[in-house]
N, C-alpha and C positions, 0 to 999 in steps of 0.2 A: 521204358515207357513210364514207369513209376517216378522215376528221380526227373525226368522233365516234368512229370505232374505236382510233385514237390516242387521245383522251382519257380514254378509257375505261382502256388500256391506263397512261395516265399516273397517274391517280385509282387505279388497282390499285398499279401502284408506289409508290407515294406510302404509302398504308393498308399495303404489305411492311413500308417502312422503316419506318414510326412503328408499328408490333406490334411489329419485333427491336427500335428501342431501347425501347419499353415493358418489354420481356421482361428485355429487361437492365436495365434500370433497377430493377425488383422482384427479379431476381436479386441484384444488388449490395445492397439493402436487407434482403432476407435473410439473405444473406452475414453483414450488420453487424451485424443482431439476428435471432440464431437463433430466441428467445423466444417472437417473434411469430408464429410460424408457425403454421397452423390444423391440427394434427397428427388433429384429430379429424373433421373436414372431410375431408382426404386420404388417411385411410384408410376413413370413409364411402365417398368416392369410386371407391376402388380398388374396394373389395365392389360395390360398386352394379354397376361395369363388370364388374369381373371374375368374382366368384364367381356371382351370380345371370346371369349370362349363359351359365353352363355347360346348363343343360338345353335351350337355343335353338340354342347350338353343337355340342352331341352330337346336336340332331336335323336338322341341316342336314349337318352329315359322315356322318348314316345314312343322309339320302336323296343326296345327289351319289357315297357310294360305291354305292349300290343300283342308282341309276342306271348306273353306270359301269360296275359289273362286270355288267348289262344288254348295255350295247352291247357290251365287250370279248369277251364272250364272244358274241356276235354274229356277229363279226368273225373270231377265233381258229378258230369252230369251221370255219369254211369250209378253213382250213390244220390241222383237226387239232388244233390246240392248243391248246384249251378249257382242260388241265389248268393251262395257266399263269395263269390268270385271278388267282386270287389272290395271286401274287406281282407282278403287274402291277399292282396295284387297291392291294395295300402299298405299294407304292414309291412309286406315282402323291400317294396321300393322304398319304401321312403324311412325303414329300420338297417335296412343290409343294403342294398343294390344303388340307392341315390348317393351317398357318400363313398362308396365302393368306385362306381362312372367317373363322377364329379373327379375326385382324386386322379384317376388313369388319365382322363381325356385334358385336365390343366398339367397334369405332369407330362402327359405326349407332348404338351404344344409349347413347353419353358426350353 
């Protein structure tokens, strides 16, 4: 079991290094000839992930905040302090959990 786990691990290594030098290797040919590059492709690409992924991502940060300010105020109100929900539910989203979504939900859809 071990030594197919090693290999396994090895065969992973292996497929790391030859992706970086694949990656570099098409970077430096880049590099050489600007020309070639698929400019209409790569910004195809960009919209695909980016722009049309906006309505899946305004509704994933509507329901994790709905959720959130649910339980926050859950919790707060037991101390009274309900009123702070919303500056908790700001900070929370839009410091940790809105660039956290945004990332998962354009990397789901590339």
């Amino acid at each position: 079991w071990a030594g197919a786990q090693l290999l396994a691990f090895a065969r992973h290594a292996v497929d790391l290094v030859a992706l970086i030098g694949r990656l570099l290797l098409d970077l430096g040919q880049m590099l050489r000839r600007p020309a070639l590059i698929g400019w209409r492709e790569i910004s195809a690409n960009i919209f695909r992930t980016g722009a049309q992924a906006l309505p899946i991502t305004a509704l994933v940060g509507f329901l994790v905040g709905l959720t959130l300010s649910y339980l926050i105020s859950k919790q707060l109100k037991t101390y009274g302090a309900d009123i702070f929900v919303i500056n908790i539910l700001g900070l929370a989203v839009l410091r940790e959990l809105g660039p956290l979504l945004a990332a998962i939900i354009v990397a789901g859809r590339s």
